[in-house]
N, C-alpha and C positions, 0 to 999 in steps of 0.2 A: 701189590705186595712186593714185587720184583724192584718197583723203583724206591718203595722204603725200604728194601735192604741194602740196596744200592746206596743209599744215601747214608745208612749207618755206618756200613763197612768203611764210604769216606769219612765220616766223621771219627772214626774209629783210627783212621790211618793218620789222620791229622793231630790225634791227639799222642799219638804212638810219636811222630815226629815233630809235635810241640814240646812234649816232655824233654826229649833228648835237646833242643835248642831253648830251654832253659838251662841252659848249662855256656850257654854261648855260641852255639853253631844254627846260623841262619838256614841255610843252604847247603845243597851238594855243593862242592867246590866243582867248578865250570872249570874247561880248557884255554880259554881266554876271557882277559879281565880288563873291560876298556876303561873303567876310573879306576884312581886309585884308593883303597881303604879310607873308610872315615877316621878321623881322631878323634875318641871319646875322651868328657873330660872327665875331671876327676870324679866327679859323682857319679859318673856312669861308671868309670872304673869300679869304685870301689862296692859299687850294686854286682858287676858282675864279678867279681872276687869274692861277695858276700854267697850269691848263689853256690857258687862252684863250691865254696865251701861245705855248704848247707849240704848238697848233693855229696861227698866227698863223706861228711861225716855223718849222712842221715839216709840216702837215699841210694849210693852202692852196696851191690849187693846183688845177692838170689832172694830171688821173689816168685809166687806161684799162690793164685788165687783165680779170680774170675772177674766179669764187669757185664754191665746189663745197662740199655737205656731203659728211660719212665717218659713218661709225657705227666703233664700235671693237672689234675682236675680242679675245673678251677672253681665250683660250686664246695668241694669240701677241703682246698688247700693239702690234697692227696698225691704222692705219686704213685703213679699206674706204671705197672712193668707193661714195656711194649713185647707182645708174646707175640714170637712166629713159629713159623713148622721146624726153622733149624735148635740144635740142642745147647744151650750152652755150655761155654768152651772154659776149659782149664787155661787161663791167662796165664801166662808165664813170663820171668823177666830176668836178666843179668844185666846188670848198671856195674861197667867199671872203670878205671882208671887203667892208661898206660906207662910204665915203668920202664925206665933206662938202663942199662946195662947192671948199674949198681943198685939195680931193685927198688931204686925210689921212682913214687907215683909223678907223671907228666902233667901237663898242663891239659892233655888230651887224652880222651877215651873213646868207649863204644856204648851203647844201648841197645841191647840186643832183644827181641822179642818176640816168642812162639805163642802159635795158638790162636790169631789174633781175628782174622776173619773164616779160618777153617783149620783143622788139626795139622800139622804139621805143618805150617808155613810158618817164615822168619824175615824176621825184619830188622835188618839193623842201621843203625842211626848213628854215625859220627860227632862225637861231642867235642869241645873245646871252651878254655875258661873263655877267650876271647873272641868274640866271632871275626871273621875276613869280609866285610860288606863293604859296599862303595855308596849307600844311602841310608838314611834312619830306619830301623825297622820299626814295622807298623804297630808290633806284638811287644810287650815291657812287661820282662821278669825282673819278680823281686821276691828276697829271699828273708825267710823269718829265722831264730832260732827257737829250740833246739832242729826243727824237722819241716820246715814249710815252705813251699816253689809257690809262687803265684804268676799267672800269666796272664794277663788282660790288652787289650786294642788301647794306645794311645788316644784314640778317637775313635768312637762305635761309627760315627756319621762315618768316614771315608772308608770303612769294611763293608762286603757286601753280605757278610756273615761276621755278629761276634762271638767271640768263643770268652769265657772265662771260666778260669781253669783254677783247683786251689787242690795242691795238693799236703795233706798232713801225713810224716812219715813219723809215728812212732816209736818204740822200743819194739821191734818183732810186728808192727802191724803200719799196713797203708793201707790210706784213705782217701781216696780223689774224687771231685766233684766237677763235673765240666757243665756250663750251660751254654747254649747255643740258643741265640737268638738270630732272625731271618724277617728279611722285610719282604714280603709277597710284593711280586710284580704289580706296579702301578698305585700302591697304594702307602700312603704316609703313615704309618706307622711299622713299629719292629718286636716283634713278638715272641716269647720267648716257644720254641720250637721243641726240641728236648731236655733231658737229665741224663746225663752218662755217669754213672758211678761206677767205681771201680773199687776193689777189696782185693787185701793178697797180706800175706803172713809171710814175713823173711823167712829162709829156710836158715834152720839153727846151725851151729857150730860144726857138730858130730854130723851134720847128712849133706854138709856144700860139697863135699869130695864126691859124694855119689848122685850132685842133682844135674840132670838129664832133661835140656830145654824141650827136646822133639819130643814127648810124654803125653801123657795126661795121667792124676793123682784124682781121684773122684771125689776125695775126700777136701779136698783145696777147693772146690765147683761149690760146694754149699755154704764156704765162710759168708758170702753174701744174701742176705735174706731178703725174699721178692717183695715184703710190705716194711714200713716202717713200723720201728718198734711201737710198742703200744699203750707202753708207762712213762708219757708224756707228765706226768704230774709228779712222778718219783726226780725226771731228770728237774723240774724247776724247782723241786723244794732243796733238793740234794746241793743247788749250786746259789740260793736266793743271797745266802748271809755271804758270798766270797766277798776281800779286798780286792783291788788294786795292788801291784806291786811294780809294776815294769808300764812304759810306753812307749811305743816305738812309731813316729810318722814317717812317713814317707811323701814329700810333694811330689810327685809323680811326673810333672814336665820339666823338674830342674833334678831332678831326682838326689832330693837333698834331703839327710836323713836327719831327726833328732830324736835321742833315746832319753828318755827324765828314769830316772829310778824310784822308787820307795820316798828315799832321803828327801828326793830332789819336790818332789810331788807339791804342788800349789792344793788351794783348797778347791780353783774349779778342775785342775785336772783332776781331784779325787771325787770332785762331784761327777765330772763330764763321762769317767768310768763307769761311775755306780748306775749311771741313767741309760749309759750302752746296756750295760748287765740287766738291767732288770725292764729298760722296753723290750727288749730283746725275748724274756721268759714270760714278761707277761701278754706279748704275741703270741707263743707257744700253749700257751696255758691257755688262751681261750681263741676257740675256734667256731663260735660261733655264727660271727659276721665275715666269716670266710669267703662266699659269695659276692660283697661288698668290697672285703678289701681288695689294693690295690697292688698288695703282695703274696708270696706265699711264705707262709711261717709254717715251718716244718723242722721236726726232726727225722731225716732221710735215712732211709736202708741200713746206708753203713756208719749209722750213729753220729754222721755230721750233724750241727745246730744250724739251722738255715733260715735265713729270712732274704727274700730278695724279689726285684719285680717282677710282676706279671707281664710289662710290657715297658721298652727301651722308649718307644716313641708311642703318641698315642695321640687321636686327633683331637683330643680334649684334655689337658692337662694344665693344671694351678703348679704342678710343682717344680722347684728350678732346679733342683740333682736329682740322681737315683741312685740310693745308697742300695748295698747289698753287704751282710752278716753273715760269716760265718765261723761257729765255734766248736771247741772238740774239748771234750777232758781229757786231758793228758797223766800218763803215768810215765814217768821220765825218774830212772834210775830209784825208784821209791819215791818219787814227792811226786805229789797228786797237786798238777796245775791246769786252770783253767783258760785260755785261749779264746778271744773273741776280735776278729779280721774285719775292720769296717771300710769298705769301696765307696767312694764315692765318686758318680760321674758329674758335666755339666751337661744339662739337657741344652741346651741352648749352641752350644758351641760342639759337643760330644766328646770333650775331650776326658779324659781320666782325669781328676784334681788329685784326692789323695788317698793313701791305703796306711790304715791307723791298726797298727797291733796293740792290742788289749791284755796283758796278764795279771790273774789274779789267783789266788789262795787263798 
């Protein structure tokens, strides 16, 4: 039990300090720097101006809520809270930007974070739109709108651990979903290991002047609920009829973006949506061959939509990518929009291909 805490609390620190380097900061800055900075090109540019964005208008802030891993059963496509002797902890967070003399926001901030493997400790995390590196990092964020950081491995094969990371900030609520997959020693395949979910409520207007990261709020500890919800049937029928309105790619190793609109919409793009949307629910909806399949199709804790694989690598596999879904109903300024994130990797090479945003109504 000692070594699976040990191993959350890293996983937990990693993600505390993935977050904040989706903003653009790789690393501690070092005392000596034997190469010089890479030069990104414009698409990277304009990916990491897109996040900082994203973070700037969706993701600063006071935050206070909780996070818990799951392990996933793979007979009922359930996740299972990993339960130990410690209590869970009131997650706490301040995301901000730093300002110049004349009160405008810098291109740099902090990520500050209490609570995180015991009460009272803090973690803070240095952000920057740009990062300072002297090689490719291995990790590529990318940013959605209104509210979405995404972090995933360039290539699962050259990690010795992948992490992917999706997080959806709301109006007043976040929602992040980390999975970790790990390849056991000596054997050819990479499996997916945990579920780290995380919930947390902005703190409103009238209480940032009194919010107190060294804390705990008991009432914040329960926004996360230990099972997934249970009206799986209400969430597919409630979202079956949505359109298509927006679509946003991302090729991921030129990281070249193209947005189509409503207007713009072909007939297979309005097909190639509807058939995300509805394999997607109709995964959800029947769980019968769960056992069988070769994913888990889930609606998780904190009311993410999820579909994603059971395993990275596998000594027996037909398939050439492995895609991973993930979607959230969104309540954004009063319109109620749907959201579906589709990952795709190459098995073959392991590299990332592409990350397709889905909106409909």
């Amino acid at each position: 039990k000692i070594l699976t805490m040990f191993g959350l609390v890293l996983l937990l620190l990693s993600i505390v300090v993935a977050i904040g380097q989706a903003a653009g900061q790789q690393s501690l800055p070092s005392s000596t720097t034997s190469s010089p900075p890479i030069v990104f090109t414009k698409n990277e540019l304009n990916e990491h101006n897109l996040v900082w964005k994203v973070m700037n208008k969706s993701c600063f802030g006071k935050w206070s809520g909780t996070l818990q891993s799951f392990r996933m059963n793979k007979s009922t496509n359930t996740p299972v809270c990993n339960d130990n002797d410690d209590e869970l902890l009131n997650f706490r967070l301040w995301a901000k930007a730093d300002t110049n003399r004349m009160g405008r926001k810098t291109d740099s901030g902090t990520w500050t974070v209490w609570n995180l493997q015991r009460k009272g400790d803090e973690f803070i995390v240095p952000l920057r739109r740009l990062p300072v590196v002297s090689s490719r990092p291995s990790q590529l964020k990318i940013g959605f709108q209104p509210g979405c950081v995404l972090r995933l491995p360039g290539n699962f094969r050259q990690v010795p651990r992948a992490l992917i990371e999706l997080g959806y900030w709301g109006i007043g609520m976040r929602r992040t979903v980390v999975l970790e997959y790990q390849m056991p020693d000596k054997q050819k395949r990479m499996e997916l290991k945990d579920v780290t979910l995380v919930m947390q409520r902005a703190v409103p207007w009238y209480k940032k002047a009194f919010f107190v990261g060294n804390t705990t709020v008991a009432h914040d500890i329960q926004i996360l609920p230990r099972k997934a919800p249970s009206n799986v049937e209400d969430v597919v029928k409630r979202n079956r009829a949505r359109k298509p309105i927006r679509i946003e790619r991302v090729e991921l190793q030129s990281m070249q973006r193209v947005v189509t609109t409503k207007a713009d919409m072909t007939d297979d793009d309005t097909r190639g949506a509807a058939e995300v949307l509805e394999s997607l629910l109709l995964r959800l909806g029947n769980n019968e061959c769960a056992a069988h399949s070769t994913s888990y199709d889930v609606v998780l804790p904190n009311g993410l939509l999820a579909s994603f694989p059971k395993e990275m690598l596998a000594k027996s596999s037909s398939s050439a990518t492995k895609t991973f879904v993930f979607a959230h109903e969104w309540k954004h300024f009063g319109q109620q929009t749907f959201q579906a994130l589709v990952i795709e990797f190459d098995v073959t090479t392991g590299e990332a291909i592409l990350a397709t945003m889905y909106s409909y109504k």
